[in-house]
C-alpha positions in Angstrom: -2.7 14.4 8.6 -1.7 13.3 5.2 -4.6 11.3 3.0 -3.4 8.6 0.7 -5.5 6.4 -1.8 -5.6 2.7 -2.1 -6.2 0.8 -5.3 -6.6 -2.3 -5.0 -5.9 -4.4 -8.5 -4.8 -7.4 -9.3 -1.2 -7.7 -10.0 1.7 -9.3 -8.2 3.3 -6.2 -5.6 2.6 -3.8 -3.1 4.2 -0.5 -3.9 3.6 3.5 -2.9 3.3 5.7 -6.1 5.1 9.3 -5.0 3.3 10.7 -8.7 -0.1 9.5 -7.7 0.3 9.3 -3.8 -1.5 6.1 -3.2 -0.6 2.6 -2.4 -1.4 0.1 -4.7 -1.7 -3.3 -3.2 -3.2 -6.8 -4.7 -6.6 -8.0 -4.5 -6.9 -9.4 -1.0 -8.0 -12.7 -2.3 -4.4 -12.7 -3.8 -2.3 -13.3 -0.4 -2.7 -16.5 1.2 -4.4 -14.7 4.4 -6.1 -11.5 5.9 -2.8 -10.9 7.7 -0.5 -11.2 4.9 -2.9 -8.0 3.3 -3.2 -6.2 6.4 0.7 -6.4 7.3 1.9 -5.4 3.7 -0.9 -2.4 3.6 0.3 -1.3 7.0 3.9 -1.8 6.3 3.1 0.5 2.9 1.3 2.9 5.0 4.8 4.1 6.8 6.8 4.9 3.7 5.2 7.7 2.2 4.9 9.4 5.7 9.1 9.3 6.3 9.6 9.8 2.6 7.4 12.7 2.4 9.1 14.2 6.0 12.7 14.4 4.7 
Protein backbone atom coordinates (compact mmCIF):
# COMPACT_ATOMS: atom_id res chain seq x y z
CA UNK A 1 0.00 0.00 0.00
CA UNK A 2 1.45 3.16 -1.07
CA UNK A 3 0.58 6.51 1.34
CA UNK A 4 0.24 9.79 -0.43
CA UNK A 5 -0.36 13.29 1.18
CA UNK A 6 -3.06 15.82 0.31
CA UNK A 7 -2.67 19.50 0.57
CA UNK A 8 -5.31 21.21 0.15
CA UNK A 9 -4.60 25.18 -0.92
CA UNK A 10 -6.14 27.45 -2.65
CA UNK A 11 -5.02 27.71 -6.20
CA UNK A 12 -6.60 26.99 -9.46
CA UNK A 13 -5.47 22.88 -10.39
CA UNK A 14 -5.36 19.51 -9.18
CA UNK A 15 -1.98 17.97 -9.85
CA UNK A 16 0.27 14.93 -8.25
CA UNK A 17 3.83 16.10 -7.25
CA UNK A 18 6.31 12.92 -8.05
CA UNK A 19 9.18 15.16 -5.77
CA UNK A 20 6.84 15.49 -2.87
CA UNK A 21 4.45 12.50 -3.53
CA UNK A 22 1.16 14.11 -2.65
CA UNK A 23 -1.73 15.51 -4.47
CA UNK A 24 -2.40 18.97 -4.26
CA UNK A 25 -5.99 19.76 -4.93
CA UNK A 26 -8.02 23.28 -4.34
CA UNK A 27 -9.90 24.20 -1.34
CA UNK A 28 -13.16 22.36 -1.68
CA UNK A 29 -15.20 25.45 -1.37
CA UNK A 30 -13.34 26.24 -4.76
CA UNK A 31 -15.35 23.67 -7.12
CA UNK A 32 -18.89 24.38 -7.73
CA UNK A 33 -19.90 20.91 -5.71
CA UNK A 34 -18.80 18.04 -3.37
CA UNK A 35 -18.63 15.89 -6.48
CA UNK A 36 -16.55 17.95 -8.63
CA UNK A 37 -13.78 17.69 -5.34
CA UNK A 38 -14.39 14.13 -4.75
CA UNK A 39 -14.13 13.09 -8.60
CA UNK A 40 -10.90 15.21 -9.32
CA UNK A 41 -9.23 13.81 -5.80
CA UNK A 42 -10.18 10.25 -6.89
CA UNK A 43 -9.24 10.76 -10.44
CA UNK A 44 -5.65 12.15 -8.89
CA UNK A 45 -5.55 9.28 -6.63
CA UNK A 46 -4.87 6.64 -9.84
CA UNK A 47 -1.92 8.49 -11.38
CA UNK A 48 0.72 8.15 -8.98
CA UNK A 49 -0.23 4.35 -8.46
CA UNK A 50 0.39 3.49 -12.55
CA UNK A 51 3.15 5.98 -12.73
CA UNK A 52 4.94 4.74 -9.86
CA UNK A 53 4.30 0.80 -11.29
CA UNK A 54 6.09 1.26 -14.64
Amino acid sequence: MHIIDVASTFRLSVYYSISKNEIVVPEKKQFKDGESFYSNLFHEMTIPRVQRDN
